[in-house]
Each structure stands twice: as structure tokens, then as C-alpha cells.
MARFITI-605684 format. One record per residue (C-alpha): residue in one letter; y, x, z. Coordinates in steps of 0.5 Angstrom, whole numbers. Example, Ala and Ser with C-alpha at 12.3 -4.5 7.8 and 13.67 -1.06 7.14 Angstrom:
<recs>
{code=A&Y=-9&X=25&Z=16}
{code=S&Y=-2&X=27&Z=14}
</recs>
This chain:
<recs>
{code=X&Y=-68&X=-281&Z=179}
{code=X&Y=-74&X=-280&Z=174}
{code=X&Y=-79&X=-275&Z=174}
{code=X&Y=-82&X=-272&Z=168}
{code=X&Y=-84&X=-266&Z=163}
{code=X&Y=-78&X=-262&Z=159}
{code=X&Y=-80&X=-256&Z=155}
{code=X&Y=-80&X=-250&Z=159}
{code=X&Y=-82&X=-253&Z=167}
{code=X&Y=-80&X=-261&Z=170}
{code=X&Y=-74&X=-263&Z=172}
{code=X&Y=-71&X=-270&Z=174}
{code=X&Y=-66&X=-274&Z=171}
{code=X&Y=-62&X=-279&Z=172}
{code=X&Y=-57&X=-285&Z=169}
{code=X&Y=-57&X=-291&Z=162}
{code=X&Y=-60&X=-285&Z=159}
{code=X&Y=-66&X=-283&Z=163}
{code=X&Y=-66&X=-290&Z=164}
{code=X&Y=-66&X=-293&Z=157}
{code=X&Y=-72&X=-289&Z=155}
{code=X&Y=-76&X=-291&Z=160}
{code=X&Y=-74&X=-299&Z=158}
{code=X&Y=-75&X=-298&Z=151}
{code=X&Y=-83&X=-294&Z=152}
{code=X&Y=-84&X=-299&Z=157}
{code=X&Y=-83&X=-305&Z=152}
{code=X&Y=-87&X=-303&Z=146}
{code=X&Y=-92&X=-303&Z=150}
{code=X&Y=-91&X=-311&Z=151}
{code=X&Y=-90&X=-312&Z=144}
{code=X&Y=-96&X=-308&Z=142}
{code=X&Y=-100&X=-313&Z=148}
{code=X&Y=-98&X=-318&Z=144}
{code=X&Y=-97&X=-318&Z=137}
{code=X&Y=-101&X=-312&Z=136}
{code=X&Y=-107&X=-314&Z=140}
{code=X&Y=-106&X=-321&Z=137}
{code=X&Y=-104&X=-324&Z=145}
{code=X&Y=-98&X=-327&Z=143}
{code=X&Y=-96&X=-327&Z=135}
{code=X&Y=-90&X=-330&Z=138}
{code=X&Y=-87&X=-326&Z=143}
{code=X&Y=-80&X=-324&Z=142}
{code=X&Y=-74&X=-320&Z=146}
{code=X&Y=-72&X=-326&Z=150}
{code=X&Y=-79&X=-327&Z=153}
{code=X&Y=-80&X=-319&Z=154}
{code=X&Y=-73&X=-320&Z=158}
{code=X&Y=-76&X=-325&Z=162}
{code=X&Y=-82&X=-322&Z=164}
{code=X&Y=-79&X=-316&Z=166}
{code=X&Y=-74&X=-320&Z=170}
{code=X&Y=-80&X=-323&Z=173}
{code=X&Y=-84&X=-317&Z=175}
{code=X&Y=-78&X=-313&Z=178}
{code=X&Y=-78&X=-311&Z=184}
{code=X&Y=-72&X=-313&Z=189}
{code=X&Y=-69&X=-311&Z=195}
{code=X&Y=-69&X=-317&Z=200}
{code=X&Y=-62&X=-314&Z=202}
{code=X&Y=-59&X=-314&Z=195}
{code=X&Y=-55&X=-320&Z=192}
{code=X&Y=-59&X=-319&Z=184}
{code=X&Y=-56&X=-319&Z=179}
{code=X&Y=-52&X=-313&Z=181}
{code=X&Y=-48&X=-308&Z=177}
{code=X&Y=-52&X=-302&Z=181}
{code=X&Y=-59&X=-305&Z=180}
{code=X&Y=-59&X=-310&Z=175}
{code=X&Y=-64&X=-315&Z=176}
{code=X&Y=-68&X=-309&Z=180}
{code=X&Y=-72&X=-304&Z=179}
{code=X&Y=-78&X=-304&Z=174}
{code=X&Y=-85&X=-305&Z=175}
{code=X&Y=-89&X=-305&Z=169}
{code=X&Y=-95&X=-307&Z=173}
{code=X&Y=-92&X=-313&Z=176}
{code=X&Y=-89&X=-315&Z=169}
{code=X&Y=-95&X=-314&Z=165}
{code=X&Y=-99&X=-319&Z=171}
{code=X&Y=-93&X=-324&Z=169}
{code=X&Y=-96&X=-324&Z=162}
{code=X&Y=-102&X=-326&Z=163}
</recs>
């Protein structure tokens, strides 16, 4: 479940839809660490798939990957700290 702003008060959203553009804002923010800020001129979307991989956080008692949770949930923090 996400938390945010919609135009007339907050609300919480759920589900691919939600989910989806939160992964998108959070991998622009990798590309323009790397290519736009000149970090890494070769990163690519299999590198930013394997870092989001790393920087996920997972339940010890969950089997991953998983239909549910994928490779768990996001952590854009922990990734970024991969990255560097």
C-alpha cells in the first residue's frame, strides 16, 4: 500500500499500477546518477535490474523470487548504496 497526495486531499493506493510508477521515478533517479551526473556512462536496464535486486529488502521467511513479492520490496537507499 502507497501513501501519497491526490488533488483534492491523500489517499492510499495499491496494486501494478501504483507499484509501477513508483519503480519508474525510482529508476530515472539511477539513470540520471549514472549517465546524467556522468557516474557511470555505461549503466543500462540490466544493471539497474541487478541493483534493485541487491538493495531489496526481503523477508527472511519467504522463498524469493516469488509471485507476491517479487524479489522483495523496494529500497532505493540500499540500492543506491550498492551503486557505489
Amino acid at each position: 500500500m502507497y501513501y501519497g497526495s491526490y488533488p483534492k486531499n491523500n489517499g492510499t493506493m495499491t496494486g501494478t499500477s501504483s507499484s509501477t510508477s513508483i519503480l519508474v521515478g525510482a529508476c530515472a533517479l539511477m539513470l540520471q546518477w549514472g549517465m546524467v551526473q556522468g557516474n557511470d556512462i555505461g549503466f543500462n536496464t540490466h544493471r539497474i535490474r541487478t541493483f534493485l535486486i541487491k538493495g531489496g529488502e526481503r523477508d527472511h521467511n519467504i522463498t524469493y523470487p516469488n509471485h507476491q513479492w517479487g524479489y522483495g520490496r523496494l529500497n532505493l537507499v540500499n540500492t543506491f548504496r550498492h551503486m557505489i
